[in-house]
C-alpha positions in Angstrom: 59.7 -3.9 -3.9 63.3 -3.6 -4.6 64.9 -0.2 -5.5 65.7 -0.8 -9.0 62.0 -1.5 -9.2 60.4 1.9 -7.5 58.9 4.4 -9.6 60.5 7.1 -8.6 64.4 5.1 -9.3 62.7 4.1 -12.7 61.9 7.6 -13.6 65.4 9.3 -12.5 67.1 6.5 -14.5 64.6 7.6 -17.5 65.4 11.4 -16.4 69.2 10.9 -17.0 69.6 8.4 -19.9 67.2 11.1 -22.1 69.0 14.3 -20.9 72.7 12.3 -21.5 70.8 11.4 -25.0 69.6 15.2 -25.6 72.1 16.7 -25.1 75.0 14.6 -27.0 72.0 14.2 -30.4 71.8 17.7 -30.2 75.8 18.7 -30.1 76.6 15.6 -32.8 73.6 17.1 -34.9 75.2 20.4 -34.9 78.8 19.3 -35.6 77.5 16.7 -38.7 74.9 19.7 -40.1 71.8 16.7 -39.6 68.5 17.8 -39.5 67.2 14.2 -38.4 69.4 13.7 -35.8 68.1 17.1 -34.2 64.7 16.2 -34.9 66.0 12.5 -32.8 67.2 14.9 -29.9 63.7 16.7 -30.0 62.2 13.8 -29.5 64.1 12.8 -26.7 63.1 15.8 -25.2 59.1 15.3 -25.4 60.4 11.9 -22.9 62.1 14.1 -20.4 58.9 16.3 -20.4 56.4 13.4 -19.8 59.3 11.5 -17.0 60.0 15.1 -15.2 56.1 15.3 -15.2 56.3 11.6 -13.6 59.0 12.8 -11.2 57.0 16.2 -9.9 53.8 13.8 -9.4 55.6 11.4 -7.2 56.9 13.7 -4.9 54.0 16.1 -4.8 51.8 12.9 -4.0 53.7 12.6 -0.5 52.2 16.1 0.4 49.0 15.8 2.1 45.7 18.2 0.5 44.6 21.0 2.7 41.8 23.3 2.5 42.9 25.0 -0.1 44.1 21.9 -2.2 41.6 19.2 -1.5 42.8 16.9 -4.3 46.4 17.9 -3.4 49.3 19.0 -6.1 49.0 16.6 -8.4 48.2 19.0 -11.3 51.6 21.1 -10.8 53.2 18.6 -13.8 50.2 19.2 -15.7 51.1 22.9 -15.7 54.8 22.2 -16.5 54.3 19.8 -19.4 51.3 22.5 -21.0 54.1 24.7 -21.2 56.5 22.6 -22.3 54.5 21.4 -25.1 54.3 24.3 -26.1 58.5 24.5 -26.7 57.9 21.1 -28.3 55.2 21.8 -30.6 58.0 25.1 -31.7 60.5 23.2 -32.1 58.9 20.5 -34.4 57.7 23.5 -36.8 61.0 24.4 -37.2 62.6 21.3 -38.1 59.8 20.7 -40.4 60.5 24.2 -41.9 64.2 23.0 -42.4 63.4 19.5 -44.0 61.3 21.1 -46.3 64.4 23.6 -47.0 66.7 21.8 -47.5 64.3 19.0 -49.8 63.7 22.3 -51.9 67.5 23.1 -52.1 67.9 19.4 -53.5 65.1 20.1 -56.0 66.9 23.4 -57.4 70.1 21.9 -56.9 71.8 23.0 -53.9 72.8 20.0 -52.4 73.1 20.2 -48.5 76.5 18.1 -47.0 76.5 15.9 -43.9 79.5 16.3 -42.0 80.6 11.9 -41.9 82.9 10.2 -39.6 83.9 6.9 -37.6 83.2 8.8 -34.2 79.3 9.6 -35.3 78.8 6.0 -36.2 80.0 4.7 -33.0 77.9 7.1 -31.0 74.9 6.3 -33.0 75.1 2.6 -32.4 75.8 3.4 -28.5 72.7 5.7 -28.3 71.1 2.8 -29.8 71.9 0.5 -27.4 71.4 2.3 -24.7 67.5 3.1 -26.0 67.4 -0.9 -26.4 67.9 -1.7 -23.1 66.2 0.8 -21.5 62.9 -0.5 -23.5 63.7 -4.2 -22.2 64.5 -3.1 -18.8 61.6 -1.4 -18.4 58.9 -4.0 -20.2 61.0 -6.5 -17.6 60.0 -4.0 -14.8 56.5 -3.2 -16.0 55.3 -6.7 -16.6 56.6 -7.5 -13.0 55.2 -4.9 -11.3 51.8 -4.6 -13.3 52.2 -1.0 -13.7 50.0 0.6 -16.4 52.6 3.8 -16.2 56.0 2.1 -16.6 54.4 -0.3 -19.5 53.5 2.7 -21.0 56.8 4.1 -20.5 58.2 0.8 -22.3 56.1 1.4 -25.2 57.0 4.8 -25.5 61.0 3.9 -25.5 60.5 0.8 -28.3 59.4 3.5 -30.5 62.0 5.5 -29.9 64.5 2.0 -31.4 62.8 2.7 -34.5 63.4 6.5 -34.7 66.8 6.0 -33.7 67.5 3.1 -36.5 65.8 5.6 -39.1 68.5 8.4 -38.3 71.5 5.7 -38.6 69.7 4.6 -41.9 70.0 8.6 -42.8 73.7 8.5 -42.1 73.8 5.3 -44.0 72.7 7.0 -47.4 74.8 9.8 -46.6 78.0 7.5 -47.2 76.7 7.2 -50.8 75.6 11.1 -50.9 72.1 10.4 -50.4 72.0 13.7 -48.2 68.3 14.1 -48.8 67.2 11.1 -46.9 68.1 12.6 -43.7 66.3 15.5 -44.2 63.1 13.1 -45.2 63.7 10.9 -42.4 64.1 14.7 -39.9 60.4 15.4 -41.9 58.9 12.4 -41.0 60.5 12.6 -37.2 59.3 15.7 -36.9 55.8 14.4 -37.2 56.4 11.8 -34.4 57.5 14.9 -32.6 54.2 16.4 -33.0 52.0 13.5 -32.0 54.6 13.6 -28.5 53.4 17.2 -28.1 50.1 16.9 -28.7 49.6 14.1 -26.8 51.3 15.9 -24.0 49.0 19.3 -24.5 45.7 17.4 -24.5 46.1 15.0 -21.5 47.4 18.3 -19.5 44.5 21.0 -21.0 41.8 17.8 -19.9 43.5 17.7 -16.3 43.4 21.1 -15.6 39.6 21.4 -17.0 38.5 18.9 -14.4 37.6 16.2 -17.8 36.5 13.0 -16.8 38.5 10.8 -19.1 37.6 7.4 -20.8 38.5 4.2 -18.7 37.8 0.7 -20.3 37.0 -0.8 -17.4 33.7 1.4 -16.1 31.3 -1.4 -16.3 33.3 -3.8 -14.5 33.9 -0.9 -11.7 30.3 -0.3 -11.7 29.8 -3.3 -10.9 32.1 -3.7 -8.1 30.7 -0.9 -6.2 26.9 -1.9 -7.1 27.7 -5.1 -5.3 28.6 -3.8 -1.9 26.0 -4.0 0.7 24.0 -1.1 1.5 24.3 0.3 -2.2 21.1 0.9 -3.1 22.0 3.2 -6.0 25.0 4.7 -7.7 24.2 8.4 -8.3 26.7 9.4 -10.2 30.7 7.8 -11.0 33.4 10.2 -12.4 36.9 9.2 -13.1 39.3 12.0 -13.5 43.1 12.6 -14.2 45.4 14.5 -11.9 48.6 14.4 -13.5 48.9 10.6 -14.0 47.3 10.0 -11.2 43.4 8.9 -11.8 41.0 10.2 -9.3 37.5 8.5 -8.9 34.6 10.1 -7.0 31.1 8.4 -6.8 28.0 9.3 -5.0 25.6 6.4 -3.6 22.9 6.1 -2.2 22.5 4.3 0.9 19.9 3.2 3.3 18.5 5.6 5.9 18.9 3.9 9.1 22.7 3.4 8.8 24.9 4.5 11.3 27.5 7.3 10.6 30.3 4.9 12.2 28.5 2.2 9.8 28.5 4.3 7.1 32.3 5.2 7.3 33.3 1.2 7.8 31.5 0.7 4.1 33.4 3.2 2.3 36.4 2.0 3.8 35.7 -1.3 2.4 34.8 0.5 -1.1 38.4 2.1 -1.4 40.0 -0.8 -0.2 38.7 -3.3 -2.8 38.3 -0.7 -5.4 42.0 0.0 -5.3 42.8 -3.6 -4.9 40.7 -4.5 -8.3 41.6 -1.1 -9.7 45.3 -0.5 -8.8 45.9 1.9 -11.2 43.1 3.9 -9.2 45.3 6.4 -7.1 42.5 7.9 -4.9 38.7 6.9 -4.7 36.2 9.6 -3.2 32.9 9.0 -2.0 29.9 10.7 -1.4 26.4 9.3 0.3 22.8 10.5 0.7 19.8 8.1 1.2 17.0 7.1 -1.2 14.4 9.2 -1.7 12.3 7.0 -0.8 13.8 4.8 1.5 13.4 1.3 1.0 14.5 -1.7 3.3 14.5 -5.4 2.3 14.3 -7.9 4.9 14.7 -11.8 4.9 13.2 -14.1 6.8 14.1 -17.9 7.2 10.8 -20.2 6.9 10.2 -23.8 7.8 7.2 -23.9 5.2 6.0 -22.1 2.0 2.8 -21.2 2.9 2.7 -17.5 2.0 2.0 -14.6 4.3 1.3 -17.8 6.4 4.3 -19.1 6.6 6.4 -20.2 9.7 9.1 -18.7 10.8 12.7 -21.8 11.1 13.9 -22.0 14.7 17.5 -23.0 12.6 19.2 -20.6 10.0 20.9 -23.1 8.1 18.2 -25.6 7.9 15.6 -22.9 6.4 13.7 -25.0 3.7 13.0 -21.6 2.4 13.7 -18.1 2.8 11.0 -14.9 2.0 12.4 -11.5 1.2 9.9 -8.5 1.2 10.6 -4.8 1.0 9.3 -1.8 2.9 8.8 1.5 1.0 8.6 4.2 3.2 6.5 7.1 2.8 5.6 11.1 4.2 1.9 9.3 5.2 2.1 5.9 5.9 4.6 3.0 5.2 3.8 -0.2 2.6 4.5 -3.4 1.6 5.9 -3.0 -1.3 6.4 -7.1 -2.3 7.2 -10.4 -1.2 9.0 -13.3 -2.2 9.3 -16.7 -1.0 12.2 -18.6 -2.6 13.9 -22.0 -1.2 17.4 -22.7 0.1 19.7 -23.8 -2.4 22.1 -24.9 0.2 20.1 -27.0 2.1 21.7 -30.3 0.9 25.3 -28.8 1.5 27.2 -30.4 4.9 29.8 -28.1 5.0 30.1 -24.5 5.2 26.4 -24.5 4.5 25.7 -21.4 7.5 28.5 -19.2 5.4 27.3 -20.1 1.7 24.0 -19.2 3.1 24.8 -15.9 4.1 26.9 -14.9 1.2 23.9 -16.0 -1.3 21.1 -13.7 0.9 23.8 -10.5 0.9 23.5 -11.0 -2.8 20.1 -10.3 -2.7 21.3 -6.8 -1.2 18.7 -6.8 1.9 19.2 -4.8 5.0 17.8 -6.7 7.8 17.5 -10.6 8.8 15.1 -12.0 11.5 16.5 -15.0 13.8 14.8 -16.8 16.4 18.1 -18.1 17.7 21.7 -16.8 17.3 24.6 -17.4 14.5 27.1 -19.1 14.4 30.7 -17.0 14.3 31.1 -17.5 10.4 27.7 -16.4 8.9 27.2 -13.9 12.3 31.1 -12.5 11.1 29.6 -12.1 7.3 26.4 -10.1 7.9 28.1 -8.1 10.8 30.7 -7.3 8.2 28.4 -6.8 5.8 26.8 -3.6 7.6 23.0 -6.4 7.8 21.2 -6.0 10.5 20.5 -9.1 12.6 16.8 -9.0 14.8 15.9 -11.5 17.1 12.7 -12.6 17.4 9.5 -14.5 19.0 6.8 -13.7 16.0 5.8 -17.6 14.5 5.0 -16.5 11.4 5.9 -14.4 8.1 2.5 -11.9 8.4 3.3 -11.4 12.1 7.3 -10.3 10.8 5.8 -7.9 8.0 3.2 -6.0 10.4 6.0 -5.8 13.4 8.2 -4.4 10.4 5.6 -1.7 9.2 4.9 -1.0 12.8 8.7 -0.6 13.5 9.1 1.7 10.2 6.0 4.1 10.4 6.8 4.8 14.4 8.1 8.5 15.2 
């Protein structure tokens, strides 16, 4: 990523162009008596706000959590910007106290005088163009980089165009002693204001309340996670907001007989394809705890279909048929809990069949597969990654499997 593409260079670019613009709307508005123009400068402060917050989440996401901040700083800018909308939300009443002033003055007769010149129109159009580009810059930026926050970001500026066209307009009908348009147009930026603040209040009074906020792409996440091996339930997913960072914890539950080393290896796979299918996921937490009553799917390959009777294929990938039966374990004595004989659908395939083979029986989510001979490196590679269990055996036939598998499971 090049510099001019980084956050944290975005954000100090945002930082300076809406302080330069704050501070030169707010003299100008003074010097040329405008109320919208100040209400323009207002609303350039609700962006340094939300791009300071920005700022403070970026460098308090280097620091690492501790005991006594296990989900880190992030919520320091949450703090900040509660406060700050507070100033904003202030601010906006009073303009809106002026505009309505000064639209009353007008009514009884007391016109109010904008102070006109060359120099104000100049600046206006610069301020303008300077909003302009920012808004392209960082669409450019946010569309190449796939950020959700600078996109947002470029939103947030195109609006700010039209704002800034609104005050020129004001200026506009000033030159034919239209005064009371500006203070309309301060009335109705005033408003825009508001939705800044409020925006800004609830997003920070959600993060500091632990809410778990709306995301439009739960299902699909679900989903994701559901299909990992090992999963055999999804107790509970959360997805919270720490500053504008989104935290997601999830607790699964997994299969007794998994390994703590096993068990790590999976939910390093979980955050590392979660993130890569989620990117605007900052940090994925997750909890596990086995079923409550444990249940383990097997698979078998089979030569024949012949039910409990069936023999058990010498050769993986040239199983005419595979069974799949789960074992329910219980406090007095372990069951077969069903079976399933279904065929190979990649029997007729010539290459790759050993692979598509294994892929198809992980979606079936089991636990364990008897062999009579070893793998091959690719499918051996998938079910090793895959946290399955491979058994060899001697048994000839499916019965023999299931009552060496109850055997196995109700043993001390």
């Amino acid at each position: 990523m090049k510099f001019y593409e980084s956050p944290i260079f975005l954000n100090f670019f945002l930082l300076f162009v809406n302080i330069s613009l704050f501070i030169s709307k707010y003299i100008f508005s003074l010097l040329t008596n405008s109320i919208a123009l100040q209400a323009d400068a207002f609303d350039n402060l609700t962006d340094i706000v939300m791009v300071f917050a920005a700022l403070i989440g970026i460098i308090y996401s280097r620091k690492k959590p501790n005991e006594k901040f296990p989900y880190g700083y992030y919520k320091i800018e949450n703090i900040i910007s509660l406060i700050i909308s507070l100033f904003i939300f202030y601010t906006a009443y009073n303009i809106i106290l002026h505009s309505i002033g000064d639209i009353k003055d007008f009514i009884s007769g007391d016109l109010k005088v904008i102070n006109i010149s060359i120099s104000i129109f100049i600046f206006l159009v610069i301020s303008f163009i300077i909003t302009l580009c920012s808004s392209f810059y960082l669409k450019i930026i946010g569309k190449k980089t796939k950020s959700p926050i600078i996109e947002s970001e470029a939103s947030e500026k195109f609006l700010d165009n039209f704002i800034s066209l609104s005050v020129l307009a004001g200026f506009i009908g000033a030159c034919f002693n239209v005064f009371l348009l500006d203070s309309i147009i301060g009335l109705f930026i005033a408003l825009f204001i508001i939705k800044g603040g409020f925006d800004i209040f609830l997003n920070s009074s959600k993060t500091l309340l632990d809410a778990v906020i709306d995301f439009d792409k739960r299902t699909e996440l679900n989903k994701l996670i559901e299909s990992f091996p090992k999963i055999k339930k999804i107790e509970s997913l959360e997805i919270r907001s720490y500053g504008k960072y989104i935290f997601l914890e999830v607790i699964v539950s997994l299969n007794k007989d998994l390994s703590l080393a096993k068990v790590q290896t999976l939910k390093n796979l979980i955050i590392t394809k979660t993130k890569e299918r989620f990117p605007q996921i900052f940090k994925v937490i997750i909890l596990t705890q086995t079923q409550e009553k444990p249940i383990t799917k097997v698979a078998v390959p089979l030569l024949d279909n012949n039910g409990l009777n069936s023999r058990i294929s010498d050769h993986f990938g040239e199983s005419l048929f595979f069974a799949l039966f789960e074992i329910e374990e219980n406090e007095k004595e372990n069951h077969l809990l069903n079976y399933n004989i279904i065929t190979n659908k990649f029997i007729k395939e010539e290459k790759r069949k050993g692979i598509l083979i294994s892929d198809w029986l992980i979606s079936f989510k089991i636990d364990k597969i008897y062999l009579k001979k070893d793998l091959k490196v690719g499918p051996k590679l998938i079910f090793e990654k895959s946290l399955i269990l491979m058994e060899m055996t001697n048994l000839d036939k499916l019965n023999d499997i299931i009552n060496h598998e109850l055997k196995l499971s109700n043993s001390p």
